[in-house]
N, C-alpha and C positions, 0 to 999 in steps of 0.2 A: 383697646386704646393703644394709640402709636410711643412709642418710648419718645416720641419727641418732643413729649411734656417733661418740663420739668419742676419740681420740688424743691425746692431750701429748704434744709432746716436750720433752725437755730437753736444751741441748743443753753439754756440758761448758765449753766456751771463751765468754769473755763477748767476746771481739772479733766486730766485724761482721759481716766477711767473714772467718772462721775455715773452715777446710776442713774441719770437722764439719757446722757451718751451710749450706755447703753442699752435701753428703752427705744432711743431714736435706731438705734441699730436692728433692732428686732424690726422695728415698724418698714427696716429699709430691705431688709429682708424680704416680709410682707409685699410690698407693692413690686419685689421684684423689678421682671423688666417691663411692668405696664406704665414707666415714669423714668427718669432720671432723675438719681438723689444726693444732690450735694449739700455740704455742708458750710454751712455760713462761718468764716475763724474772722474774728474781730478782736482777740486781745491785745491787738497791738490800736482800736482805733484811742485816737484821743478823747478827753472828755469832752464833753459838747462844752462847747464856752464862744459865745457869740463873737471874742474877739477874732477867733479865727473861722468862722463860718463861711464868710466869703472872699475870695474862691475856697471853696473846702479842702484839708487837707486828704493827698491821694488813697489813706486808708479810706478816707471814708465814701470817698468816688466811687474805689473799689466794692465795697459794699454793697453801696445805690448801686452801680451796676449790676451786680450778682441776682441783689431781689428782684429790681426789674427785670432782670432776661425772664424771670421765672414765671412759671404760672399759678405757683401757688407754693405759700410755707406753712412749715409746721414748727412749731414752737414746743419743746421739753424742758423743762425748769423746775429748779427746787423751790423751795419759798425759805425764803432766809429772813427769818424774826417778824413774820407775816406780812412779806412783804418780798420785789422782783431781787434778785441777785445785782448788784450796783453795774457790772458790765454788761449785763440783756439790757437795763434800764437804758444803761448808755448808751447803746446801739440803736436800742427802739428812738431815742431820742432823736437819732442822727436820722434818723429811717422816716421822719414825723416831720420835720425842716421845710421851711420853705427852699427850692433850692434857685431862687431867684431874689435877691433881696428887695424884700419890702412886697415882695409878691403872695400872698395871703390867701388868697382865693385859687392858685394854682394847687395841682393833684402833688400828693406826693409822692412816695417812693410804695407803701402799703394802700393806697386809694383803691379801691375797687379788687385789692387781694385776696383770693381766698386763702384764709385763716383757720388754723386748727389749732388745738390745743391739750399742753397733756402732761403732767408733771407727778414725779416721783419723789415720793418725801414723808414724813412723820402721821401720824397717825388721822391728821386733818384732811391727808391726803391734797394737801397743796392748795385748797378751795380759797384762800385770800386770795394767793396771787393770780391763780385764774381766774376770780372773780378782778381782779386789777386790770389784770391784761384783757378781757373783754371790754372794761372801759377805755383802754388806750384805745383798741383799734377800732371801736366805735368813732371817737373822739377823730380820728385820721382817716374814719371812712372805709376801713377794713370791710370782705365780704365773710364776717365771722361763721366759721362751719362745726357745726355741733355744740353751739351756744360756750358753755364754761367750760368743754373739754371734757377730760378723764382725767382723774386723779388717780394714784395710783398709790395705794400704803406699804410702803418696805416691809419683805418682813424680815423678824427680827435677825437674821444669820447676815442680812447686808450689813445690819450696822455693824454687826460685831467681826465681820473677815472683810468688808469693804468690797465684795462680790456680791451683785445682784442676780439674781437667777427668778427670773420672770415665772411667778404661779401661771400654770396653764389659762385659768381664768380671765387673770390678765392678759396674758395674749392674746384670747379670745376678742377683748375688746378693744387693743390696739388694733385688730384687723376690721374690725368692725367702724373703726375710727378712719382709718384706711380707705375703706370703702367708700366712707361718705365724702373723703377727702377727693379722691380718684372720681365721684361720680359731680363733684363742682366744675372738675376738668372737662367733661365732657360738653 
């Protein structure tokens, strides 16, 4: 596969060193130079609020543009109170827009994307918000890849030193995730 694919991630938590961030790091690892993998930063977009949708403000241009250049993202996220973290939500929002007003039946910004999914968190291993985020991107048309993702359970030394250090197992199947991601590319 040419590096001239490229990946987004996004990654749910806007903390630096967040154990998704780190997860998407491994996974960036992983694919190597069979892709290019950038990182989606949106903490600066504003809240969706239809008063200012159109023309949209330049965060969120910037965004749309990022995902579209791409040929596919990957989403890492915690689940905060069983449910997306309020900034991914916000993003996905902005990401779901008509981006013509009044224009409804136009593609958006995730239409026809391939979609991965993969979240590290409490011992549910994340399965709400995966289970959410599959209905978002259904809902926008997304081309979802490996249905509800991979969950992933911290174990217990991240919560207590706030360093994740990925079990081999787990990585196992971030590449495996990988794989199926890299072969939608194709």
């Amino acid at each position: 596969m040419s590096s001239s694919k490229k990946i987004v991630f996004i990654v749910g938590s806007l903390r630096r060193n967040s154990h998704n961030r780190t997860l998407a790091g491994y996974a960036a690892e992983v694919i190597g130079d069979r892709a290019d993998v950038e990182y989606l930063e949106y903490a600066d977009v504003p809240l969706m609020n239809e008063d200012i949708e159109f023309p949209p403000p330049p965060e969120v241009v910037r965004v749309r543009e990022q995902v579209e250049a791409a040929d596919a993202v990957w989403i890492f996220t915690p689940e905060y109170n069983f449910s997306y973290p309020a900034g991914l939500k916000n993003v996905l929002d902005w990401l779901s827009r008509p981006q013509v007003a009044g224009d409804f039946e136009a593609v958006v910004s995730l239409t026809d994307m391939p979609v991965a999914i993969s979240g590290a968190g409490g011992k549910a291993a994340n399965a709400n918000v995966r289970r959410q985020l599959v209905d978002l991107l259904e809902y926008v048309e997304a081309s979802i890849v490996g249905g509800e993702g991979e969950g992933f359970v911290l174990p217990a030394s991240a919560w207590e030193t706030g360093v994740y250090v990925i079990p081999e197992w787990d990585k196992t199947r971030i590449a495996l995730q990988a794989e199926d991601l890299l072969s939608a590319l194709s």
